[in-house]
C-alpha angles and dihedrals in degrees: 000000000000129000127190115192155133103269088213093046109109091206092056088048078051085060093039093053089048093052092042094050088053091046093231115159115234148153126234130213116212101214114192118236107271110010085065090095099067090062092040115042094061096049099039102011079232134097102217135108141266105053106184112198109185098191104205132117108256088026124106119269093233148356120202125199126009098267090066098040088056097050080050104052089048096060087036089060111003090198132101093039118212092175104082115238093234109093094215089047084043084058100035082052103045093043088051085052093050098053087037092055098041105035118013096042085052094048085045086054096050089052107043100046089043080051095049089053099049118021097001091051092107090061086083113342086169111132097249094049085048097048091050087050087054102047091042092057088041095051092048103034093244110188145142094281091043094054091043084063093047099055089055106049085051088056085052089047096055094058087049085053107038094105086091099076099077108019120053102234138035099238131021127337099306134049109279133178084289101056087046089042090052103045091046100047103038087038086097083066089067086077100048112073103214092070095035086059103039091050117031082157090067106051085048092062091043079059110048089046091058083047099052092038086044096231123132124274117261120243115288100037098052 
């Protein structure tokens, strides 16, 4: 199998701890900002990472967007399972994974990348980190207000989350699609200190989970 993928894009670590949980061998393409689309539009018609190609006769062409991936990995090799058998814990996961995926991955994204232009600038204030940034903040309007929201969505996030303070996973009694949505898309905060400092519990989880998935730790933890 093939990924293409942003190495610094926390949707595409969502795929690769999903991959890794299920021990499936695979490659990964780096693709650089912009000229993705090239590769992309014609395969999927999107612009958006992770691509899975799975390469194999009687597989799918192609998969788009981690969602997706994840719903596919889980018919291609069943176990290990990450959706709960319980019908009730199956919804509870899948619903956490979708407001994960499509809010608090996007609020992660705002601050982090409003944190790496201002405070966070000496992590790499080398030209082509700054130019990402840029076009990153350009192609998501990224902006004071939006950031505001952001923040506060995350503070939100982190009472929804905080059973894990206490209990290892999300859902049930075994990791599931919310444990791997949540230690991919929050995994940038591990760079800004605020939130380092403010929740420890959950940088511990973020950690176990890559443990448990065998996939390398995210900056900042590692």
């Amino acid at each position: 199998m093939l990924l293409l993928q942003f190495s610094t894009s926390q949707y595409c670590r969502k795929a690769r701890l999903a991959l890794g949980y299920k021990k499936i061998s695979y490659q990964v393409e780096n693709l650089t900002p912009g000229l993705h689309i090239l590769k992309l539009k014609p395969k999927t018609g999107l612009s958006t990472v992770p691509v899975l190609l799975p390469q194999e006769d009687g597989q799918p062409e192609v998969i788009a967007d981690s969602t997706p991936i994840l719903k596919y990995l889980e018919s291609y090799r069943p176990l290990p399972s990450y959706i709960p058998a319980n019908h009730q814990e199956k919804t509870q996961a899948w619903l956490l994974e979708d407001w994960l995926d499509e809010s608090i991955g996007t609020a992660t994204r705002f601050v982090y990348y409003h944190y790496r232009l201002g405070e966070g600038k000496a992590i790499d204030p080398s030209f082509s980190s700054q130019l990402v940034i840029n076009i990153v903040r350009f192609q998501y309007n990224i902006n004071p207000s939006s950031v505001k929201l952001a923040e506060s969505r995350l503070e939100n996030a982190m009472q929804v989350l905080s059973p894990w303070q206490t209990q290892p996973y999300l859902v049930g009694e075994n990791i599931s699609v919310a444990d791997i949505a949540a230690a991919a898309l929050l995994s940038p905060l591990a760079l800004i200190p605020h939130y380092r400092q403010t929740y420890p519990w959950l940088f511990q989880r973020i950690k176990e989970i890559h443990h448990i998935c065998n996939e390398t730790l995210p900056p900042g933890l590692d």
